[in-house]
C-alpha positions in Angstrom: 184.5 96.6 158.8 180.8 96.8 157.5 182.0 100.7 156.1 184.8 99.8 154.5 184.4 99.5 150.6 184.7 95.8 149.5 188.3 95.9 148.0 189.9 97.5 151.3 187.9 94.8 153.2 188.8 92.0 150.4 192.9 93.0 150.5 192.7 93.4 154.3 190.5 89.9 155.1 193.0 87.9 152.6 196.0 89.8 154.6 194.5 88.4 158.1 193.9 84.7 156.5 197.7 84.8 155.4 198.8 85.9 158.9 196.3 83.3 160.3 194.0 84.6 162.2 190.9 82.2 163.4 189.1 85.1 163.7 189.4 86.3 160.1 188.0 82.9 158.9 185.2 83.3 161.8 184.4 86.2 159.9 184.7 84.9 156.5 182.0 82.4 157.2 179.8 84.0 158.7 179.8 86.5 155.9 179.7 84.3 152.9 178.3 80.4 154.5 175.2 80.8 153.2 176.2 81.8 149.4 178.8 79.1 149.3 175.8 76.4 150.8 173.0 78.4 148.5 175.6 77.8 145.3 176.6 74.3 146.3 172.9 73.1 147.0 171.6 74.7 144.0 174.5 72.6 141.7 174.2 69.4 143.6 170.7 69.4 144.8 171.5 67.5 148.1 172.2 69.1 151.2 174.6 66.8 152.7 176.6 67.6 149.5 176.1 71.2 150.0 177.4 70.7 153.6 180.6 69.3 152.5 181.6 71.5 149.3 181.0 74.2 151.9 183.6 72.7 154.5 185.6 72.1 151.5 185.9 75.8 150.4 186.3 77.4 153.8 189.2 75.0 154.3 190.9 75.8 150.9 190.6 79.5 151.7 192.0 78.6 155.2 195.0 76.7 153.4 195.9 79.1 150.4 194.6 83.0 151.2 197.2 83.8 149.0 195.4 82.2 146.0 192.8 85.1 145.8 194.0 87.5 143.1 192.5 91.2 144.1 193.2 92.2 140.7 190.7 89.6 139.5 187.5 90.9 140.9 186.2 90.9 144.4 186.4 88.1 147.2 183.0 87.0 147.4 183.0 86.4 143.6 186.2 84.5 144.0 184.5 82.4 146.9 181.8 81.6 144.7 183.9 80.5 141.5 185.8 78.4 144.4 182.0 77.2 145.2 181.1 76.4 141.7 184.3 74.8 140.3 184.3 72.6 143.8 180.1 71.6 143.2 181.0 71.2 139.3 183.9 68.8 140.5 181.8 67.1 142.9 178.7 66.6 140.8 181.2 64.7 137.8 182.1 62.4 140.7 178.8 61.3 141.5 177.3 61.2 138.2 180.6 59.3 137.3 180.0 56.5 140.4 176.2 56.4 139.9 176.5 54.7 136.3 177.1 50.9 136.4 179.5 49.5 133.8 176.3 48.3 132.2 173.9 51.7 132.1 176.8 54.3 131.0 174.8 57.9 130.1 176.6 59.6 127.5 179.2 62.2 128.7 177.2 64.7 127.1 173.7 64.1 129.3 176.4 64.9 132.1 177.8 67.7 130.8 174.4 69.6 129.9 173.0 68.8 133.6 176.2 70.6 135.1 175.5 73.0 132.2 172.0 73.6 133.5 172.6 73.6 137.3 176.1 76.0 136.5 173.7 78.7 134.8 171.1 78.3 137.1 173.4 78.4 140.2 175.4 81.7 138.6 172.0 83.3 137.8 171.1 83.2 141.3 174.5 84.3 142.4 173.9 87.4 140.0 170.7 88.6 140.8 171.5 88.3 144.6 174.5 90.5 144.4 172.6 92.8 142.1 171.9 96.4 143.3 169.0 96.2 145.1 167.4 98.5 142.9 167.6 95.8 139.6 166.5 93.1 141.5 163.4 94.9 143.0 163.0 95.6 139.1 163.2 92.1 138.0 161.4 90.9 141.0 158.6 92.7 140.1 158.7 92.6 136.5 159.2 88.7 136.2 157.7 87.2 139.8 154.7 89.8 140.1 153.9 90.2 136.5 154.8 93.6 136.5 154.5 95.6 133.5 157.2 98.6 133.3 154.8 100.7 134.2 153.2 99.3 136.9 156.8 98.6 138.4 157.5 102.0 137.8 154.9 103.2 140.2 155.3 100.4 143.0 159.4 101.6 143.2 158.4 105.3 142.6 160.5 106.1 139.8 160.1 106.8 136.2 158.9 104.8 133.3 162.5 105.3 131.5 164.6 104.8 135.6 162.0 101.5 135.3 163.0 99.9 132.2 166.4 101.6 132.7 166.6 99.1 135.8 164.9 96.2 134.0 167.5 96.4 130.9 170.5 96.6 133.0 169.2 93.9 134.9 168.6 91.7 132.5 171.8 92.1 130.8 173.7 91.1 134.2 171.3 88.2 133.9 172.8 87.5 130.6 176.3 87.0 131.7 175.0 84.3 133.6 176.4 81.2 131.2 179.4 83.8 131.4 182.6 82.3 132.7 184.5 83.6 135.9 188.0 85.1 135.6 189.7 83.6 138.7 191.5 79.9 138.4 193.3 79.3 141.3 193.5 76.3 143.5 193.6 72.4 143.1 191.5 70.1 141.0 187.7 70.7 141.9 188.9 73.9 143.6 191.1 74.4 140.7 191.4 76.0 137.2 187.9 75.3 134.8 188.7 72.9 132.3 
């Protein structure tokens, strides 16, 4: 299924998860496991967490293949809205039982750390489904110290294809606070609020 383009393979994966196959979900995990832990862990920080929000959306997509809209984008970035909305969920619980009645932070101090780990979890998601050719861009631009030019002649392109690359990446970088069009499934897994 590797050749088929991703919105034949999304409508025909979702079509095997509503006839139940166990070998559709097999698949389904093995392709997309380690972005759903990679999102989780980033949000929650704690592996055992991770762990469990990944269990947690593999067994929602299990339960309700028919929530995945192909008209709303592709199904990895529907798993990882799933991932997000379920680490987001998770994280409010546990900042929520870690206060004593006594020691209450302000809503707000919660709010701008699942802020921060939300952008910095979607920034990640961006840049690793990125065309290879951005990311090598950014990768050398902002982890080598890379000037244009210089990353220009370490990919063998162009000044201009250089910060052609670099621009374009940047501005998927800048959807990153950007919300995500799907909203279906239950609280946690559910609609943003």
């Amino acid at each position: 299924m590797a050749h088929d383009t991703p919105p034949r393979w999304d409508r025909k994966m979702q079509q095997r998860l509503a006839r139940g196959e166990a070998a559709a979900l097999g698949e389904l995990y093995d392709r997309f496991a380690s972005l759903v832990h990679h999102l989780a862990f980033r949000i929650m920080d704690d592996e055992q967490a991770a762990d469990r929000i990944t269990r947690e959306v593999f067994a929602y997509i299990w339960e309700h293949p028919d929530a995945y809209d192909p008209r709303q984008g592709t199904f990895r970035s529907w798993v990882a809205d799933l991932t997000h909305r379920q680490a987001v969920h998770r994280l409010r619980e546990a900042e929520t039982a870690s206060l004593s009645a006594g020691d209450r932070v302000p809503s707000a101090a919660v709010e701008a750390k699942i802020r921060d780990a939300s952008a910095a979890a979607r920034a990640d998601y961006i840049v690793t489904s990125m065309p290879a050719p951005l990311r090598d861009a950014l990768e050398l631009a902002y982890f080598h110290r890379r000037d244009y030019r210089q990353a220009a002649a370490a990919l063998g392109v162009t000044e201009d294809e250089a910060r052609r690359r670099l621009r374009l990446g940047l501005q998927l970088l800048s959807t990153a606070n950007a919300g995500s069009p799907h909203t279906a499934g239950p609280p946690g897994l559910g609609p943003a609020r």
